[in-house]
C-alpha positions as CSV (number, residue, x, y, z in Angstrom):
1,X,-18.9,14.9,-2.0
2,X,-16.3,13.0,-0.5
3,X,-14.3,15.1,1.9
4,X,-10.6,13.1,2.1
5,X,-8.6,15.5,-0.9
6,X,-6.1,11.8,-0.9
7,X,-8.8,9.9,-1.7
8,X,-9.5,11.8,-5.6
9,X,-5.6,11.3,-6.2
10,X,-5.9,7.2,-5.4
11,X,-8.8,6.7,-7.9
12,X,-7.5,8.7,-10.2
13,X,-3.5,7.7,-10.9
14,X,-4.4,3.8,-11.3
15,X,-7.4,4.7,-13.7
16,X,-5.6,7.0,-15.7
17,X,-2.3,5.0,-15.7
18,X,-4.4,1.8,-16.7
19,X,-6.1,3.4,-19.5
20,X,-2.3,5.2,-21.0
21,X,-0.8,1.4,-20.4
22,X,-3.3,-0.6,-22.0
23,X,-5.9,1.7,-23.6
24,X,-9.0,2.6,-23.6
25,X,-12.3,0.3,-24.3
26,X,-16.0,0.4,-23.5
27,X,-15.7,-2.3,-20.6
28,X,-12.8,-0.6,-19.5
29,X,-14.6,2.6,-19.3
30,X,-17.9,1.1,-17.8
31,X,-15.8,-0.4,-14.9
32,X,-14.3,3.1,-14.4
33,X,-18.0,4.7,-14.3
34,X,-19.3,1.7,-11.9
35,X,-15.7,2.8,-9.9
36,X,-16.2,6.2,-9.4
37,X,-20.0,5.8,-8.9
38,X,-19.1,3.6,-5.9
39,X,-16.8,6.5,-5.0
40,X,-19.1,8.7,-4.8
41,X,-21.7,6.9,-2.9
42,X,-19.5,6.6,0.1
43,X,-20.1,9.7,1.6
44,X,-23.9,9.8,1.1
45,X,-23.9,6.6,2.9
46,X,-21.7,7.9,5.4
47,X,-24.3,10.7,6.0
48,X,-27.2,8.5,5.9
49,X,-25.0,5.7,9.1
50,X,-24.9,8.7,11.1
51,X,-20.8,8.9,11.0
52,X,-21.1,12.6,10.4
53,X,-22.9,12.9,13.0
54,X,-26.6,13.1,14.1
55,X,-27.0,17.2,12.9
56,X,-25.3,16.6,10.0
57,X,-27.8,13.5,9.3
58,X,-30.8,15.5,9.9
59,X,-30.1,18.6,7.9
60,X,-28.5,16.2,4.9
61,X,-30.9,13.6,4.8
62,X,-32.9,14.3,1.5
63,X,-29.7,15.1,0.0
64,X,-27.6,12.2,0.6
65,X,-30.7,9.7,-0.3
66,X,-30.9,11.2,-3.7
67,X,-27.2,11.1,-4.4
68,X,-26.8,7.3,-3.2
69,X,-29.5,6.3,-4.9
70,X,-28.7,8.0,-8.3
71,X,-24.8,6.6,-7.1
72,X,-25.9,3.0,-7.0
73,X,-28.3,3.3,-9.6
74,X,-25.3,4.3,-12.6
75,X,-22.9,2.0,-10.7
76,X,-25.2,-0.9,-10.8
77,X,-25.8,-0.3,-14.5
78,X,-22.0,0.5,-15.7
79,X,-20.7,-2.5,-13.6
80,X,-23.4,-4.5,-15.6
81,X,-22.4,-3.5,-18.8
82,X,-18.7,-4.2,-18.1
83,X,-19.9,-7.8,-17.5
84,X,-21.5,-8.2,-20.8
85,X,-19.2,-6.3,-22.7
86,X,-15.7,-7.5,-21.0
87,X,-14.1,-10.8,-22.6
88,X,-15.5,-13.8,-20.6
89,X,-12.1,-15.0,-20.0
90,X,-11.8,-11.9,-18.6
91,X,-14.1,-11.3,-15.9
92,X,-12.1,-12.7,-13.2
93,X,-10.5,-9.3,-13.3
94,X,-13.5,-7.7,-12.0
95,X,-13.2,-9.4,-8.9
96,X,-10.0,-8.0,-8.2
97,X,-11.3,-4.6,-6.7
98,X,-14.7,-6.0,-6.0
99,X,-13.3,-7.8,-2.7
100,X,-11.4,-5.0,-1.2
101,X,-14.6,-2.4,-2.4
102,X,-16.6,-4.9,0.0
103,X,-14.8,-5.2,3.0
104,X,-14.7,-1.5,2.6
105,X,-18.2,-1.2,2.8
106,X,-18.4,-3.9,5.2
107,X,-16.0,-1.4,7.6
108,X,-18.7,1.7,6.7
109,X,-21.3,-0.1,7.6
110,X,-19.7,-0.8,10.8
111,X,-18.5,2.9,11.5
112,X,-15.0,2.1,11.2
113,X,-13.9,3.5,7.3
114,X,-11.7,5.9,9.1
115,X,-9.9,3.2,10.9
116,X,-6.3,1.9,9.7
117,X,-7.8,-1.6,8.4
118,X,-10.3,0.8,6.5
119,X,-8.5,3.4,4.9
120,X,-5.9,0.4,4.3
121,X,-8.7,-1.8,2.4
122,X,-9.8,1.9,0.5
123,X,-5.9,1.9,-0.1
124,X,-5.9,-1.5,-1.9
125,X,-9.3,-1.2,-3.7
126,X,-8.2,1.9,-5.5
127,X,-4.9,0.6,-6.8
128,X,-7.2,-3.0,-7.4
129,X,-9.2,-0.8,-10.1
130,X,-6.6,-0.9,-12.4
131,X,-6.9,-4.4,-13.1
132,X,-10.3,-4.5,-14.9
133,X,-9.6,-1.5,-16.9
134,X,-6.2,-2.9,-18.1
135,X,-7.0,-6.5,-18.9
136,X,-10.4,-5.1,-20.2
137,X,-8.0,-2.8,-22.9
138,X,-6.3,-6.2,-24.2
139,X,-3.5,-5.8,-21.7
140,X,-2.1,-9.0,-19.8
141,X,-2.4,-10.0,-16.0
142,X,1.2,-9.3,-15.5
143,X,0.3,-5.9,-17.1
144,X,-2.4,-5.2,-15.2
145,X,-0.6,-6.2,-11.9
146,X,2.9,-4.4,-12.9
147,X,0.2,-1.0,-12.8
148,X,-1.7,-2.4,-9.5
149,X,0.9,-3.3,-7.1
150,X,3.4,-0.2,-7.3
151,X,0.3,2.0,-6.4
152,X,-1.3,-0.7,-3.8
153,X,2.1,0.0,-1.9
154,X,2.8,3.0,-2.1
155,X,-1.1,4.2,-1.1
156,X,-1.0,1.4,1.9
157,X,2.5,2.9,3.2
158,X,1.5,6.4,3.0
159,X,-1.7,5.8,4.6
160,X,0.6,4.6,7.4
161,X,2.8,7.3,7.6
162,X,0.2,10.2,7.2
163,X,-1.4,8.4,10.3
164,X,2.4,8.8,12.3
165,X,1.6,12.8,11.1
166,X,-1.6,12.5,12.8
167,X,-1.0,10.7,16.0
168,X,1.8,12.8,16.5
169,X,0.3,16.2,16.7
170,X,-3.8,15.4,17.1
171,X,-4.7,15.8,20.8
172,X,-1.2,16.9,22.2
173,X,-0.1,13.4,20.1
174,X,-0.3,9.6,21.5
175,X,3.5,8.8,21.2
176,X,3.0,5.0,22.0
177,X,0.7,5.1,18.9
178,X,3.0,6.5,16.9
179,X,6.1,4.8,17.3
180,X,3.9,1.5,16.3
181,X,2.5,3.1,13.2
182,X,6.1,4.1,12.5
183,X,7.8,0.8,13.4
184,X,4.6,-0.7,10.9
185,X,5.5,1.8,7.8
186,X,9.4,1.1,7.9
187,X,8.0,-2.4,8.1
188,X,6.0,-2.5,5.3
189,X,8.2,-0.1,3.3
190,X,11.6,-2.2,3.6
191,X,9.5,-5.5,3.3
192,X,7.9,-4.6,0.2
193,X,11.0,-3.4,-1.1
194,X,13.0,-6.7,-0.3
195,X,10.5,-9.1,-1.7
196,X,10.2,-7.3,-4.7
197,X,13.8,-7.3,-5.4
198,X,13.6,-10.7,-4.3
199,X,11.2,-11.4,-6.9
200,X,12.8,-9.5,-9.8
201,X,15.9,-11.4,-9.0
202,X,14.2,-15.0,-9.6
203,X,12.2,-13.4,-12.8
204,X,8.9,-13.8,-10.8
205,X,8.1,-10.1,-11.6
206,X,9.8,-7.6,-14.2
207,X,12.4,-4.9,-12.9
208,X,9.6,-1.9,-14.0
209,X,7.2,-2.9,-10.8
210,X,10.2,-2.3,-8.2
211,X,11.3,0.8,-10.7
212,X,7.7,2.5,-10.5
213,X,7.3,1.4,-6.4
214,X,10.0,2.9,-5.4
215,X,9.8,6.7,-5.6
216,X,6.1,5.6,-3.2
217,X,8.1,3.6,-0.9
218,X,10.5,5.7,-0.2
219,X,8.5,9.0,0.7
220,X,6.1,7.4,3.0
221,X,9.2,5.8,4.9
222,X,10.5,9.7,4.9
223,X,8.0,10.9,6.0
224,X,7.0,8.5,8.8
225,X,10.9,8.7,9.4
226,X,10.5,12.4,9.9
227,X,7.3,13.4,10.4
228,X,6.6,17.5,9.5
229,X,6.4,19.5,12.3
230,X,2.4,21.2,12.3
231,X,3.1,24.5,11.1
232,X,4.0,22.4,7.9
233,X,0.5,20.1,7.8
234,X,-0.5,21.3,5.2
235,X,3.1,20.8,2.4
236,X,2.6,17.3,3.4
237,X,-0.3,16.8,1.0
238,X,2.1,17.4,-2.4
239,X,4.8,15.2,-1.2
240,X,2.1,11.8,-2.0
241,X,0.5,13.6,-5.3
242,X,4.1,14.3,-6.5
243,X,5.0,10.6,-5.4
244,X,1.8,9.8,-7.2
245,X,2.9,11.4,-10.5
246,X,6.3,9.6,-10.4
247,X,4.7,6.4,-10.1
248,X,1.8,6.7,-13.1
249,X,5.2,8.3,-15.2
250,X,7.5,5.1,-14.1
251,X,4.6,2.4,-15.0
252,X,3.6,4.0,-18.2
253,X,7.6,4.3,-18.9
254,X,8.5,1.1,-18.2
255,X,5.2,-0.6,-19.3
């Protein structure tokens, strides 16, 4: 089973807040199943590249074949069926997490999902599952991105500003490091905020998407801000699932 506690939280909110929003239908739920499937597969195939190293390879092997076959196998068949049973003007949507979900594995492959760029592309291929699901349910594109792109910002910033956390206190800390992955949260997090505003001002996007991005936006630039000292690692984790919460409760509010 995957190992990274975040990672259950950022397949879960967009899902869940996709099906509240726009409700629930088989494609909808047959692109969930082929979503969590490929979820699931990860760390089987992570087992079977060797990234958890050679022991863990040999004593797992049996194991993690069986688990990404079975995973493949019922994500293969449920992303089928959302093809067939999804409106054909609609299977653009499907696309929209299939990229990101690629390059992802394209990053595994290459031993680098733990890097920024791949927990960034996990980041944005989570949130990107919304779409499907949404649009699948009857609900609009501006519907389905209004859900996507608070939680695509929000999981991308604080997958920057855990990483301050981490390069801060791993290995006596790598201070250089940090100040960039700092200087490249507050960057991201006052960007994001300004083009959104910008774009709510000209009616390009409604006021609910900067609404329900907020509350994301702002902890990860606290906490990159003010990183907790190590004695308090582990409160950090509630600070993104309550962040979480008050996004899915914003987008389904305002939706």
């Amino acid at each position: 089973m995957p190992k990274e506690h975040g990672a259950y939280g950022q397949i879960t909110f967009p899902l869940a807040t996709a099906f509240i929003v726009a409700g629930v239908s088989p494609a909808g739920l047959l692109c969930a199943a082929a979503v969590v499937a490929v979820f699931l597969a990860h760390e089987p195939a992570a087992v079977l590249l060797g990234l958890r190293g050679g022991r863990v390879r040999r004593q797992m092997y049996e194991s993690a074949v069986h688990w990404l076959t079975s995973c493949l196998i019922i994500g293969t068949v449920a992303g089928a069926g959302a093809l067939l049973t999804i409106a054909p003007a609609a299977r653009w949507s499907i696309a929209i997490p299939a990229v990101p979900a690629l390059l992802l594995a394209m990053a595994t492959r290459r031993g680098q999902d733990k890097s920024l760029w791949g927990e960034v592309t996990a980041a944005v291929a989570f949130s990107a599952t919304a779409v499907p699901v949404c649009v699948a349910g009857g609900g609009s594109a501006e519907t389905a991105a209004a859900v996507m792109i608070p939680f695509a910002l929000f999981f991308t910033a604080s997958t920057l500003a855990v990483r301050v956390v981490i390069l801060k206190v791993r290995h006596s800390g790598d201070p250089r490091a940090a100040r960039a992955t700092r200087r490249a949260a507050r960057s991201l997090c006052g960007g994001a905020t300004a083009a959104l505003a910008m774009a709510t001002a000209t009616g390009q996007v409604p006021a609910s998407v900067l609404i329900a991005a907020a509350p994301g936006l702002v902890t990860a630039a606290i906490v990159a801000a003010r990183p907790p000292a190590p004695i308090h690692l582990r409160k950090l984790g509630w600070a993104p699932t309550a962040a979480s919460v008050a996004t899915a409760a914003l987008v389904i509010a305002t939706a």
